[in-house]
C-alpha positions in Angstrom: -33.3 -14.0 -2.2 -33.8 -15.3 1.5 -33.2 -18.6 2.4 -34.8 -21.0 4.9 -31.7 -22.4 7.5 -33.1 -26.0 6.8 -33.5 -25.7 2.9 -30.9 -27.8 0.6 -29.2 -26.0 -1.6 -27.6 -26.3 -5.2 -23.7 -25.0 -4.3 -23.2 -24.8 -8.3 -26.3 -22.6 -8.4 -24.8 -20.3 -6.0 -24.0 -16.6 -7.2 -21.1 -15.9 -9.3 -19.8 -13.6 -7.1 -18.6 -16.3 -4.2 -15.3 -16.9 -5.4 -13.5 -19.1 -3.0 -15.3 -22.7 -2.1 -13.4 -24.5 0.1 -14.6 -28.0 1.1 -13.7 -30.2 4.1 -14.4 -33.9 5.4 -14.2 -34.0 9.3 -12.4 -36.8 10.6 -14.8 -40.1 11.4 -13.4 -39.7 15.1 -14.4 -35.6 15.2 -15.5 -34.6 18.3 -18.9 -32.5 18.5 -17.0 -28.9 17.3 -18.6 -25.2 16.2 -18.3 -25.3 12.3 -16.9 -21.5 13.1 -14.2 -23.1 15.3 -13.5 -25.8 12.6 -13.1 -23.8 9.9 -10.6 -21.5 11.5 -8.2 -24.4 12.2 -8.9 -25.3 8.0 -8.2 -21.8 6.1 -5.0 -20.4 5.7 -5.1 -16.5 6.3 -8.9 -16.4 7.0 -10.3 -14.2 10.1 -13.0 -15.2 12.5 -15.2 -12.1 11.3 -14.6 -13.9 7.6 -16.3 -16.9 8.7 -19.0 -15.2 10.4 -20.2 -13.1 7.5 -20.3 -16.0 5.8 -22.4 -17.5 8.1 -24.9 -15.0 8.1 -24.8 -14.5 4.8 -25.8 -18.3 4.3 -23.0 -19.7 2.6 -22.1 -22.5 5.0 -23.0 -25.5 4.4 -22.9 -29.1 6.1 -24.6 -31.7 3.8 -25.4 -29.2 1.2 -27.7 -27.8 4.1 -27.1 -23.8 5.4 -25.9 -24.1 9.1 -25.4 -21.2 11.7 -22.1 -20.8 12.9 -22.7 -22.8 16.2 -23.7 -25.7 14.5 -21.6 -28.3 15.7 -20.4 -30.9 13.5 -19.5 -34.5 13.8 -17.3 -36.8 12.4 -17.6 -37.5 8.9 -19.6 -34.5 8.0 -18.8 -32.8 4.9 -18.2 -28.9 5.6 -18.3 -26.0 2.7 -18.1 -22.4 2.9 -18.3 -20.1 0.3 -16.1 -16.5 0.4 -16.7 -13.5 -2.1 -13.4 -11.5 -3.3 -12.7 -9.2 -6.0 -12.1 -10.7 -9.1 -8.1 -11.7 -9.7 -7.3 -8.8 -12.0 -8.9 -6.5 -10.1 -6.3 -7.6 -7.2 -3.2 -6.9 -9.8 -3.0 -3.5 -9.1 0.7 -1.6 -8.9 2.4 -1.1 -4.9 5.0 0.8 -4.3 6.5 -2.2 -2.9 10.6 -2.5 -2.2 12.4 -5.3 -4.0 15.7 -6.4 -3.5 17.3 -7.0 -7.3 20.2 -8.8 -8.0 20.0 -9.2 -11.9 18.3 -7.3 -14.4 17.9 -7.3 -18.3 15.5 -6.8 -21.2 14.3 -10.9 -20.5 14.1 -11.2 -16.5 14.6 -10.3 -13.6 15.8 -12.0 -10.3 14.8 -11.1 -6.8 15.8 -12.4 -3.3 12.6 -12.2 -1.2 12.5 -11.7 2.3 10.2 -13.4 4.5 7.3 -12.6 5.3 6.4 -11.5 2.1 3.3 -13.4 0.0 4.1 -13.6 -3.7 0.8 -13.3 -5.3 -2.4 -12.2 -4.6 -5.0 -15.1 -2.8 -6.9 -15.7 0.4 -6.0 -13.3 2.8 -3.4 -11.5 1.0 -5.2 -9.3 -1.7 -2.9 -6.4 -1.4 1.1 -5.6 -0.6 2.5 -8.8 -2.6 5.7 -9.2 -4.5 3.2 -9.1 -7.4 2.1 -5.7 -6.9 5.5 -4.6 -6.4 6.7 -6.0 -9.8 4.2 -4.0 -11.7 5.0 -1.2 -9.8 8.9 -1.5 -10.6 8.6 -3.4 -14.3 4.7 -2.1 -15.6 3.3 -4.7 -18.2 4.5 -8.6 -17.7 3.9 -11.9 -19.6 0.9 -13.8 -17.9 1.9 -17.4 -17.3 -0.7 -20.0 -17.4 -2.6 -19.1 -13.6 -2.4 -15.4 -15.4 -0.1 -14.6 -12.5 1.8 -11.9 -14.9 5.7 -12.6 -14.9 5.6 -15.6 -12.3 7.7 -18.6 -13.7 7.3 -20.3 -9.7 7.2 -19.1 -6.4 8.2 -19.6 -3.0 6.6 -19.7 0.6 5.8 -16.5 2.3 8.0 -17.0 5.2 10.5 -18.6 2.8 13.7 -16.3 2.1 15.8 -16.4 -1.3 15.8 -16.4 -4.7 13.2 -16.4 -7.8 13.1 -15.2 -11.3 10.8 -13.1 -13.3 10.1 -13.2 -16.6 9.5 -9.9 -18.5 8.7 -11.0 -21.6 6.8 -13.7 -23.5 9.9 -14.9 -24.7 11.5 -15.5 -21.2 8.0 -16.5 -19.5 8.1 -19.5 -22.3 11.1 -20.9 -22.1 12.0 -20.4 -18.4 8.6 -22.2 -18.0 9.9 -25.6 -20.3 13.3 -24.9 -18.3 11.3 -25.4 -15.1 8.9 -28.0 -16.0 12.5 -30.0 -17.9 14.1 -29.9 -14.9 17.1 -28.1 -16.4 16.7 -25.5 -13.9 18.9 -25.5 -10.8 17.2 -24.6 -7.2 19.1 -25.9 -4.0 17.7 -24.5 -0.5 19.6 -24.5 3.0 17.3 -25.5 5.7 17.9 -26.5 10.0 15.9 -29.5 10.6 15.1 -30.8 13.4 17.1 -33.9 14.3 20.3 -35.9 13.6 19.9 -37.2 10.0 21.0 -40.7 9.6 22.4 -40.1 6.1 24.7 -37.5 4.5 23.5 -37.7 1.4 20.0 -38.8 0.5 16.7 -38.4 -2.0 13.2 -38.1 -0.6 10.5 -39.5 -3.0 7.4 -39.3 -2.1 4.0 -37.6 -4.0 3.0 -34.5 -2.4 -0.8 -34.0 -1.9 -3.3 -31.6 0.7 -3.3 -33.5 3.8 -6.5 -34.9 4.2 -7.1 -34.4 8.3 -5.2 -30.9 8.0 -6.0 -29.5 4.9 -3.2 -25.6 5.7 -0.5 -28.8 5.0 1.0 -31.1 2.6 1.6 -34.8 3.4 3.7 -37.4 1.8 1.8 -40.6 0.4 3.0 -44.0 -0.4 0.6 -44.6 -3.0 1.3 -42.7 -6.2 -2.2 -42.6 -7.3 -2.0 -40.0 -5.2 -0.6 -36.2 -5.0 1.9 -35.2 -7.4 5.2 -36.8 -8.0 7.6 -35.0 -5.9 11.5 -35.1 -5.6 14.4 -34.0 -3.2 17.7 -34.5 -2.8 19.4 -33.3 0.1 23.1 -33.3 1.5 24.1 -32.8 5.3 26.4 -29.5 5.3 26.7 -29.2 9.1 25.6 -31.1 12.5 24.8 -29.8 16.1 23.8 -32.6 18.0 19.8 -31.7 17.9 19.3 -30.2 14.7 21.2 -30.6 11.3 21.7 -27.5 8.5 21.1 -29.5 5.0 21.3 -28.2 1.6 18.3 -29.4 -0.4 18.1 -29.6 -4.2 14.8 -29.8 -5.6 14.0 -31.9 -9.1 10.4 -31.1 -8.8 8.3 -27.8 -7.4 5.4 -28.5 -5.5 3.9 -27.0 -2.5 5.8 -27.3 0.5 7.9 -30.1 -1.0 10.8 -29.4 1.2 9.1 -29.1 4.3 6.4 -32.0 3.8 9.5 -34.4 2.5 11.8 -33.6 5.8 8.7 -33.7 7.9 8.2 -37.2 6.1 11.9 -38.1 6.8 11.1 -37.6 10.6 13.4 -34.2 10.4 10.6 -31.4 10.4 11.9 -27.9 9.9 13.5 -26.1 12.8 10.6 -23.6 14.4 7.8 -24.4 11.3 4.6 -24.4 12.8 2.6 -25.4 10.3 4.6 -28.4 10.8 4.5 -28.5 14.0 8.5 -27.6 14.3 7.8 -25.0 16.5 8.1 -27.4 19.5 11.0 -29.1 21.1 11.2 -32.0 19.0 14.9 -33.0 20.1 16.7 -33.0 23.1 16.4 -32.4 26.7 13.6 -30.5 28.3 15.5 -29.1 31.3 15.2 -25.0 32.2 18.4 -24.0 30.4 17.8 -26.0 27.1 14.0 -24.9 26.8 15.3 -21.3 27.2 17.7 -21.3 24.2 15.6 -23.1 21.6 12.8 -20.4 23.1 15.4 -17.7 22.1 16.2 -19.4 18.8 12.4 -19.1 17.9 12.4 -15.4 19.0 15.5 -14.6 16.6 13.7 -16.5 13.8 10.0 -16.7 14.2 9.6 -18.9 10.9 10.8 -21.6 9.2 14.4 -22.4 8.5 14.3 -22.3 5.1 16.3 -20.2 2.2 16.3 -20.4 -1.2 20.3 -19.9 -1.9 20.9 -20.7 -5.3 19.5 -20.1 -8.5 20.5 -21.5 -11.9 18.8 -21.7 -15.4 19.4 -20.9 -19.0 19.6 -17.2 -20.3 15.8 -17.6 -22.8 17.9 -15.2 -24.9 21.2 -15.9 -25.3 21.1 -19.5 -24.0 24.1 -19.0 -21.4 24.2 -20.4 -18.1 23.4 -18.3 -15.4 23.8 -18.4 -11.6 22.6 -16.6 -8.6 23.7 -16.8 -5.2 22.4 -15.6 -2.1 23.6 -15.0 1.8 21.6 -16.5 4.9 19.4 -13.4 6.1 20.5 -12.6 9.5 17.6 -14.4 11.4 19.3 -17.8 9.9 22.4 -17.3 10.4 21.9 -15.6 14.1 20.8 -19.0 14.9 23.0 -20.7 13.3 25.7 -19.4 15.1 23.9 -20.0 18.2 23.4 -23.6 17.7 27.5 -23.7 17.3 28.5 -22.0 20.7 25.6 -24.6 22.1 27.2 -27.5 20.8 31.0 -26.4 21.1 33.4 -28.1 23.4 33.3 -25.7 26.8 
């Protein structure tokens, strides 16, 4: 069916083949910007050519009304775009996809991830997850309840460490209650930006979408909104600029880590989607620009690693724990930051 640019539309009525909707509120002080433009700085993963096909295809709106992709909006315009994407299961295909194991059994199965690596299909990533490499390795798994087949949680793509599997119902089940109990045990090393104050603290704070940045999470006051969201972190080592901490998490929400130190006025060291990858501390002379720029080259993500991993055996009901070492882009900075910062 062809539609006029100027018609309203019905975004419910819209065919059942559009999968993703996303919807956006520009900011009251927006400047007159191309919706295309917009959108790009809105979508996590998604490519100008994305957004154009879209556009021609008719599914963006402003005020429920089909725009071009020049139209310029203004502030306090409501923006939505529809996408179309093969249906989930048809993403959950096998990849021969390498996976570094450090336990096995009959019940689970724990992986350290590198970074770089999505964990599940979505936006962007439809293909070469950890996902598809677990039913490559391990065939048939439990669903859990997003039918994300052996998932109990995940972590960030450019997030290092540890996470468990579950390979059967059994195990999906009661890791899940472990999780949700907070009997679980997940502690995280991460260089912040910064000198903390404190060495010992708890962040509470509910984590929500950031309303003026919608690719991150923001901390608000008001627990009406978000969800409740709670970290405990302990200083393990300082150098002057930026601090290593060790961060326990009671809950698991979306970038709770990296929204909560953001919060804390200690973003993570070279995150840009928190705007980390700047020079937040310190001097701006030559020689100090140069090293934090070759601290970003040696790790060009976030400085973030799930170490440690404890939880129940679903089975047997022993304790179990899992440790693992920095990756080498960590640690290479670490090291770095302590021949900066040591006595010459």
């Amino acid at each position: 069916m062809e539609r006029d640019n100027n018609s309203l539309i019905d975004i419910d009525d819209i065919n059942d083949s559009l999968f993703e909707h996303y919807s956006f509120k520009a900011d009251p002080g927006q400047s007159p910007l191309r919706v295309d433009k917009f959108l790009m700085s809105r979508i996590e993963n998604v490519t100008r050519n994305k957004i154009q096909q879209a556009a021609k295809a008719g599914n963006i709106f402003v005020s429920d009304r089909i725009v071009k992709s020049n139209y310029k909006i203004k502030g306090g315009e409501i923006v939505k775009v529809l996408f179309s994407h093969p249906p989930y299961k048809n993403l959950l295909t096998p990849e021969k996809i390498p996976l570094d194991i450090i336990f096995e059994d009959d019940f689970l199965v724990v992986i350290n991830k590198p970074s770089g690596l999505v964990v599940h299909p979505g936006h962007g990533n439809y293909s070469g997850t950890l996902l598809n490499g677990l039913l490559y390795h391990f065939g048939q798994l439990p669903n859990n309840t997003d039918e994300r087949p052996g998932l109990v949680h995940r972590i960030d793509k450019d997030t290092s460490g540890l996470l468990v599997v579950a390979k059967s119902e059994l195990a999906m089940t009661n890791l899940s209650k472990q999780f949700f109990n907070k009997t679980s045990q997940r502690k995280y090393l991460a260089l912040v930006w910064g000198d903390l104050e404190n060495n010992f603290g708890t962040i509470n704070g509910s984590i929500g979408r950031n309303p003026k940045n919608r690719l991150q999470m923001t901390v608000f006051e008001d627990d009406s909104q978000g969800k409740e969201a709670v970290t405990h972190f302990r200083v393990l080592e300082r150098f002057r600029y930026v601090t290593l901490v060790e961060c326990q998490l009671e809950t698991g929400r979306t970038h709770q880590i990296r929204a909560h130190m953001k919060h804390l006025g200690h973003t993570l060291f070279n995150d840009a989607r928190y705007g980390g990858n700047a020079i937040l501390k310190g001097t701006n002379f030559t020689k100090y620009r140069q090293f934090i720029e070759n601290c970003f080259t040696l790790l060009p993500r976030q400085a973030l690693h799930a170490k440690t991993l404890e939880f129940d055996h679903p089975k047997s009901g022993k304790r179990l724990k899992f440790d693992s070492e920095l990756p080498n882009d960590i640690n290479s900075v670490i090291e770095k930051w302590r021949n900066y910062v040591k006595p010459k």
